[in-house]
N, C-alpha and C positions, 0 to 999 in steps of 0.2 A: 337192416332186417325189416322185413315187414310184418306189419300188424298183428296180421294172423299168428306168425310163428310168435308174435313176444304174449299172445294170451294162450297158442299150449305150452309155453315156458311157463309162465306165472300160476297155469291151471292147478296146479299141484301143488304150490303153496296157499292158493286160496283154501284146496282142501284141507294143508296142515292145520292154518289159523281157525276153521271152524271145530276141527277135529279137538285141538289144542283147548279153545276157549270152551267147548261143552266140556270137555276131561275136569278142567280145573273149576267150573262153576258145580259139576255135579259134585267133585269133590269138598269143594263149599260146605254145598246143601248138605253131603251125606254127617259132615262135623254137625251141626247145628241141628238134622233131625234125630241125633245122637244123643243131643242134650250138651254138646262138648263146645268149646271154644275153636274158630275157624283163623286160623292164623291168617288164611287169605281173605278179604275184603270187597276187592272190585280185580274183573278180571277185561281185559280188550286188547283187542289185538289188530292187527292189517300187513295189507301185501303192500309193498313199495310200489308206488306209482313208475310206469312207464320212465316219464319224466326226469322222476328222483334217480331210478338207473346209469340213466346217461351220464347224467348231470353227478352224480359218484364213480360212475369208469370215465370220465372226463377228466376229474381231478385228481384218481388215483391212475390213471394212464392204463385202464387196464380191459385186454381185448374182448368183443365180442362173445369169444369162444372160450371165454377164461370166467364169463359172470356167476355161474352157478358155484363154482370152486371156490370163486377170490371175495364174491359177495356175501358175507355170511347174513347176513340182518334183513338179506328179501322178505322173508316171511317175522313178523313181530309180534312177542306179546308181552304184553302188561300186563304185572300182576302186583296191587297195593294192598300194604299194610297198615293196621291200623299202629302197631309197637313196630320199633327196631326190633324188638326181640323175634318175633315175625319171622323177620327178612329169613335169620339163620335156619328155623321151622319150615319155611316155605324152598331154600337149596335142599335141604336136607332129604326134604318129600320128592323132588327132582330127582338127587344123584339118585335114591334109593330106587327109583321107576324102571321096569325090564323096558317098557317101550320108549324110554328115552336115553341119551348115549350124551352124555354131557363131553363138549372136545375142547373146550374151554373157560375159564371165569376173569372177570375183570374187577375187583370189588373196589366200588368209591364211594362205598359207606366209610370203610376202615380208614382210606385216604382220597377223601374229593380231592374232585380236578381243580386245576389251577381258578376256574370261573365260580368255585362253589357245588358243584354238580356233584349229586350223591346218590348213587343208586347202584346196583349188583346186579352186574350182567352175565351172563349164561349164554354162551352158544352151546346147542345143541345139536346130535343128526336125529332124526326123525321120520321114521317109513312109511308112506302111505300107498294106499293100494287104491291105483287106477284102472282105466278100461283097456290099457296097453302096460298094465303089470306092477310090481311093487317098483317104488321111486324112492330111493333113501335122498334126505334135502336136511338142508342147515335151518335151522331158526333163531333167531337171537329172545332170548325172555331175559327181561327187567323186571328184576324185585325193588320196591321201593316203598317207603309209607308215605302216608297221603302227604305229608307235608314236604316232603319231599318231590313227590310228583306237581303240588301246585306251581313250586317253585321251576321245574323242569319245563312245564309246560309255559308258563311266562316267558322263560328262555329261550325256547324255543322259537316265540311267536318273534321277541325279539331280531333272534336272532334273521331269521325271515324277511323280517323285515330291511334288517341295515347290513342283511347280507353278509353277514358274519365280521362284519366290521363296528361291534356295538360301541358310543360313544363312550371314553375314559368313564364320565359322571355317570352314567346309565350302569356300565360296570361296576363300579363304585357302590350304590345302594342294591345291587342286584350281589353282590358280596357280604352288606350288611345285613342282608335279609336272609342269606343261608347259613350267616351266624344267627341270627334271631333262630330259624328253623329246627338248628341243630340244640340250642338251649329249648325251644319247644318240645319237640323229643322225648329229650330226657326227662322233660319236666310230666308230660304223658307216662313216659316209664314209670316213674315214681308212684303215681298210682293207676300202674295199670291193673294192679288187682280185683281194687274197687270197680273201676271201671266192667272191667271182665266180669264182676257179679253183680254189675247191677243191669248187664247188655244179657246176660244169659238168663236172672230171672224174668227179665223180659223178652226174652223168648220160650221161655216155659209156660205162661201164664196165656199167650200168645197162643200156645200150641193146645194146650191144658182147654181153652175157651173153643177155639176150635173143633176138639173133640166132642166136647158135652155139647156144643150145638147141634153138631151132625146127629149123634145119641138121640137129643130133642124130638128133632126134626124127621127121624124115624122111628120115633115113638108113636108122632101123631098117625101114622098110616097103622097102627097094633093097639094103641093102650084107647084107654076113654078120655076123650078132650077137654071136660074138666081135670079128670088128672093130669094132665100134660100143661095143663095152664098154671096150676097149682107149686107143679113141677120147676115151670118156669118163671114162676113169681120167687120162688125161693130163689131159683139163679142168681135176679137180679140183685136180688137184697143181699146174697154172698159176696158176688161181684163188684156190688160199689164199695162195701168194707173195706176191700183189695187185698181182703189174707190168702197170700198163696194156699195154706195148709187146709184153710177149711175150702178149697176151691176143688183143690186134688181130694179132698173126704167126700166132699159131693160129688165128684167123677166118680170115685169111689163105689156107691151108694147108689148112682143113677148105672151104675154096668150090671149092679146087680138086679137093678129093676127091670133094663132092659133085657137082662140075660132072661128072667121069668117070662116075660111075652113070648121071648124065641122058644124057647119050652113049651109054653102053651101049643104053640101055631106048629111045632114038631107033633105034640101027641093030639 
């Protein structure tokens, strides 16, 4: 086949991985500008190299005219969690999606592969709409938590390396180490609640800071700039405390002051 035709084959799943990876990041964002916990983490994804193609219808024997159908994982994405408990939040958000058509699961959380290998796999079909019309294509998304993904990705590199033939001893600590992963984990689990309030007041405070700056910072174009300095003397002295409560009271307090200038500058 020539060139040209394997990049308008491919064209269309570049478009799914971008489409795919904005869906799932905004969905991120929209958890956390919520104020809520984001089950998903890190999202990435890619189209399967030319190369990797062959080189998988080589080993599976399988034609030309058969890759779109037989290949399901052209198009890839990652998506990590920080908990296991994640993982099931993050299918769940899948099956439930009208624009996604879930046609298969593989889960090797419940039972890794013989190598260690623990992650939750999703094929999916997925429609995008090109300059010659809607194209329904397959995608494969891996849900995984990070520690699980570092481990994959070492494996990976391994494997690449000695070309899927990795030595006994290399097997051997690459087994030990996804027992250690999987006692990591759980051990995460245990206090993932802590963890969950202390990553979320810190994104409050985060956000909280943010606002009363922008507030600030358009005050000085309305109020008097000894007030606004005054204003902002107090900030600091709030801020290094680090009491969320009186931070949001000063939010508070500075909406009301700002609300009076936009009053003024109406009448």
């Amino acid at each position: 086949m020539e060139l040209q035709m394997w990049k308008e084959i491919l064209c269309p799943y570049d478009l799914a991985v971008d489409e795919l990876i904005l869906k799932f990041t905004h969905m991120r964002e929209e958890y956390r500008k919520a104020g809520k916990y984001s089950p998903i983490e890190q999202i990435d994804g890619r189209v399967k190299s030319i190369s990797s193609i062959l080189d998988k219808m080589q080993r599976k024997k399988i034609n030309i005219n058969e890759v779109e159908t037989e290949l399901e994982d052209i198009a890839g994405i990652r998506i990590t969690c920080q908990f296991v408990e994640d993982i099931e939040r993050v299918v769940a958000i899948i099956k439930d999606r009208s624009d996604m058509e879930v046609k298969s699961i593989k889960d090797y959380v419940t039972t890794a592969k013989d190598s260690g290998y623990r992650s939750y796999h999703m094929i999916i079909y997925y429609t995008v709409h090109t300059i010659y019309g809607e194209q329904k294509i397959q995608a494969e998304i891996q849900v995984r938590t990070l520690a699980m993904n570092f481990w994959a990705t070492v494996e990976h590199s391994l494997q690449y390396k000695y070309k899927e033939n990795i030595p006994e001893h290399i097997s051997d600590k690459l087994m030990n180490a996804a027992d250690a992963l999987v006692v990591l984990d759980n051990e995460m689990s245990a206090v993932r609640d802590e963890i969950m309030d202390a990553q979320n007041s810190f994104r409050k405070k985060a956000n909280l800071v943010s606002e009363i700056l922008t507030t600030m910072q358009n005050l000085y174009k309305v109020a008097n700039k000894h007030e606004v300095i005054k204003i902002q003397d107090e900030f600091y002295k709030i801020y290094q405390q680090g009491n969320l409560e009186q931070l949001m009271h000063f939010n508070k307090q500075l909406d009301i002051i700002a609300e009076g200038y936009r009053a003024q500058s109406l009448s």
